[in-house]
Every structure is written in C-alpha cells, then in structure tokens.
N, C-alpha and C positions, 0 to 999 in steps of 0.2 A: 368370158373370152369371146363370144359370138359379138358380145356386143363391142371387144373392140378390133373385129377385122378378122379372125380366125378361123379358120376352115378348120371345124373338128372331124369332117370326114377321113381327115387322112391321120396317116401314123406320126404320134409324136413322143418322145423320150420322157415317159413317167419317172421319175422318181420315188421312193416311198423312206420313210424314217421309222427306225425304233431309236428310243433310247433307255438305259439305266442307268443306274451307278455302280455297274459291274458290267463285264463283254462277256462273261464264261460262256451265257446262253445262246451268242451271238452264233456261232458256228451252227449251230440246232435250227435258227430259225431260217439262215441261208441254207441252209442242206434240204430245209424240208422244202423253199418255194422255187429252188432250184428245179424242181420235177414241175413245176408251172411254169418254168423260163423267166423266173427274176435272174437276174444277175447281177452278182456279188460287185459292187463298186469300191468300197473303202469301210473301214469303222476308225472312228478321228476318238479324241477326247476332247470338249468343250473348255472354255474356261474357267467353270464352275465344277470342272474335272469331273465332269458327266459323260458317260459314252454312249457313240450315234454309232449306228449300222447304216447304211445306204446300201438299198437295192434298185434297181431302175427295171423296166419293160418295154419293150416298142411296144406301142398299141395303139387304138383309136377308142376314144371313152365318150361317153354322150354324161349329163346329167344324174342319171341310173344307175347307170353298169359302173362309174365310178362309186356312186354310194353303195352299191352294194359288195364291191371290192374293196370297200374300207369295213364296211362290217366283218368281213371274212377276217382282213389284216391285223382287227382290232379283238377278234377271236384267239388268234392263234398270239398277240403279245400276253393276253391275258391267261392261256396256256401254259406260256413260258414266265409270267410272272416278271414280265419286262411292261413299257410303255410303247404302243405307234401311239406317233407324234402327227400321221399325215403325209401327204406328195408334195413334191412341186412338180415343171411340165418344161420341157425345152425342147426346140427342134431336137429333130434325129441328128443333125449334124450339127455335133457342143458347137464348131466353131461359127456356129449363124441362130441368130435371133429367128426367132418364132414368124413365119410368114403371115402378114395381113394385110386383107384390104384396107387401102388408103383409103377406101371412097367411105369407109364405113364407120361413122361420126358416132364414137361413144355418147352416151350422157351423163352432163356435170353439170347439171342445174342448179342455179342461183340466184340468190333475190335479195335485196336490196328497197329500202322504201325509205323517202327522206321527206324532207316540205320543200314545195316550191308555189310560192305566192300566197302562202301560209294554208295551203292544201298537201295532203300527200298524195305523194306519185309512186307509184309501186312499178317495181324493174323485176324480170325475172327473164333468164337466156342461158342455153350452153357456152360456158365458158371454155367446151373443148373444141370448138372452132378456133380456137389460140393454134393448134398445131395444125389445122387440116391444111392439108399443103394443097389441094386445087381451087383455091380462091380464084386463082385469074379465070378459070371455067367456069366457076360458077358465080361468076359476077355480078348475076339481075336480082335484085332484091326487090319482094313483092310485098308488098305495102298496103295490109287488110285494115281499114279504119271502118268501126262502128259504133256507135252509142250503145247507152245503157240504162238501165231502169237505176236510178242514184235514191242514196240515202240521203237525210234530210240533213246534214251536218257537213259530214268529210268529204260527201259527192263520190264515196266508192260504190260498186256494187254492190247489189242485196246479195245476202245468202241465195235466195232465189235466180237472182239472175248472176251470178255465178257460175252456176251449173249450166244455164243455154248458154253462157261465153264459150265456156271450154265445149261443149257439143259443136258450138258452130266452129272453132278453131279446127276439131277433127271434123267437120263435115268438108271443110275447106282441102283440109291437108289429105281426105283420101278420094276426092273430087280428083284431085293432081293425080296422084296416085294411080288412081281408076285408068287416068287416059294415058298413063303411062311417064307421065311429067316427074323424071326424077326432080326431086326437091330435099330442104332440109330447113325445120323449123329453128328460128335460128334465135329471134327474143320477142319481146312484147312491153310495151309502156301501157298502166292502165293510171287515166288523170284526169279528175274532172269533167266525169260525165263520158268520159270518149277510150276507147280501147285500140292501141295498133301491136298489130302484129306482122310479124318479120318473117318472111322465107327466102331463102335464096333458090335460086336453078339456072342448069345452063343450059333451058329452051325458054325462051322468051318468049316467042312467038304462039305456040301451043297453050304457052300457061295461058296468056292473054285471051286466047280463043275460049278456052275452058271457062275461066274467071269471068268472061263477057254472057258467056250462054246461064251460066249464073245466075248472073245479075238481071238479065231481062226473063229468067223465068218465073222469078217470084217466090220460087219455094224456100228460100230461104230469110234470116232476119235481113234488112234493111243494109247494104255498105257499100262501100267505094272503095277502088283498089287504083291503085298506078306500079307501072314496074323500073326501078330505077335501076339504070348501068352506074355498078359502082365498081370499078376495077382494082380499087385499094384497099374497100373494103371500109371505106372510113364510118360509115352508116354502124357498123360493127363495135370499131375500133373507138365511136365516141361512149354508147353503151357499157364498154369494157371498160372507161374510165371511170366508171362510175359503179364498178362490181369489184367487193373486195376480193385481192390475190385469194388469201386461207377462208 
C-alpha cells in the first residue's frame, strides 16, 4: 500500500472476515470484539452457501500491529471453531477511494529480450508509468549510456559485471536523490556491449549539474549522459511497445 501512494498514518476502514458453514457462533464472536470496537457490519451467505460475518474498525495499522491483530483474530475463530478468512481496507468514508499520492510510482517490472541483428537485446522498465498522470512535469528523460565487460559470443554482460551495472544504476539514482533531484527510474536497453538507462525528472537543470560534477570526478565507471525534453513521452511509449500487456 505504501508502495502505491497511501499514507498509512492516518485512520482507515479495516475490515475483517470469518466464515463457516453455519452463523450460530456468529453472535459470540461479534459480542466478544465488540468490547474492542469492532463493529457489527452484516453476515451474507455466499454462493457455495457458506456464511461470512463482517466486522470493520477505524484504525491506523502499520506492517506489525496488523499481523499481529490477525493472530489474535485467527485465536479467537479457532476458539469458536469457525474460519477468519482475513481484512480488506477502505477509506473511512465507503463513499471515496483510499487517498494516494499520484507522485508515487508503484513497481511493475518487466523484461523482455528478443534478437536484433542476430544479437539479443534485453528490455526491462516500469510498466506502471502507463497510469502516472504527471508526464507533462516530468518530461526530461536522462539518458545514462555506458559500456561493459562482454561475453565472447551474445556480447551480454558477465555475471561479474552485472553486479557493478546495477551498483552504478544506484549510485546514479541516489547521486539524484542526494541533491534532492526528484527523479524516477523508468527502463534500460542492454545490447551489444553498451547499456542505457532511462530516468525521468522535472528539474533539468540541477540533474545536469549533479550528472556533470560526476562525470568529471572520476569516481565513478566511465559514461555519457544527455537529457532529452520529451513531452509525450514517446522515448517511453516506444519501449512500451515492445513489453508484453500480461
């Protein structure tokens, strides 16, 4: 949930489930979490004419405090000789969707590797940039090109060098970070000997600065960057044609 925009600090509508194939017990387990401030919601029959209890909470849960409120929950069905089944989560008020930051870009990672010029080319990117809605803001796509230590056949990286790819991708990405350059890694083509990778941000001028004092300090591998205004997005959207939907 953090990862897609939701502020768990504040109070949101838990839900919790029991089910069996009998309600008798169902009044016993509402009465007893009543003295905790569940509240009674409904008990339905399913179409496998199975019966659910629904209790809900305002609350705010972290990782934890929810596992271990399912422990408790998963006590006391086993007391009664029923099943919990589990929560769902909804705002406090049924009639509105859960509050999230837009700014804040789940991950839906995907890869893809085809031949081109009878070499393979490996694709990998967030395919949930499909919904982020401030594209026109964040329009400069930064443009990390560097070589690699190749293998003697396909021309991809060694296992070895592998592992300094992806260090120097995070050394890149929290360089940004550092000086405060929001950003968002966004794909990467690795093809014959040469690796680019893709961020977006909507300070250009700063990444540039950052990226430039980089480059002429040496500490790190060898590359070249340019930052391209792409307001459509198409740098994105050609990549995306080439990543399956499912």
């Amino acid at each position: 949930m953090e990862n897609q925009g939701s502020n768990l600090n504040q109070k949101m509508l838990w839900g919790y489930f029991f089910t069996s194939n009998k309600k008798d017990k169902f009044d016993q387990i509402a009465n007893e979490l009543k003295n905790q401030n569940f509240k009674f919601v409904e008990v339905y029959q399913d179409v496998d004419k199975s019966y659910w209890l629904h209790l809900e909470r305002k609350e705010i849960h972290n990782p934890q405090s929810l596992f271990e409120l399912d422990k408790i929950l998963y006590k006391i069905a086993d007391k009664y000789e029923i099943t919990y089944d589990g929560f769902d989560v909804g705002n406090v008020d049924k009639d509105k969707a859960i509050e999230r930051n837009t700014y804040v870009v789940p991950e839906e990672f995907k890869t893809i590797d085809f031949q081109k010029n009878n070499f393979p080319c490996l694709l990998i990117g967030n395919t949930a940039f499909d919904r982020f809605p401030h594209k026109e803001e964040f329009c400069y796509f930064i443009k990390i090109t560097t070589s690699y230590e190749k293998d003697g056949k396909v021309l991809l990286p060694t296992n070895e060098e592998l592992e300094k790819l992806n260090d120097f991708e995070f050394f890149i990405e929290n360089s940004l970070n550092e000086n405060k350059i929001k950003n968002y890694y966004v794909f990467r083509d690795t093809y014959k000997g040469i690796r680019n990778f893709y961020f977006v941000t909507n300070d250009k001028n700063d990444a540039r600065k950052t990226l430039e004092l980089i480059e002429k300090s040496g500490k790190s591998r060898p590359f070249q960057f340019e930052i391209l205004t792409d307001k459509n997005w198409n740098l994105y959207y050609e990549f995306r044609k080439k990543m399956p939907n499912e």
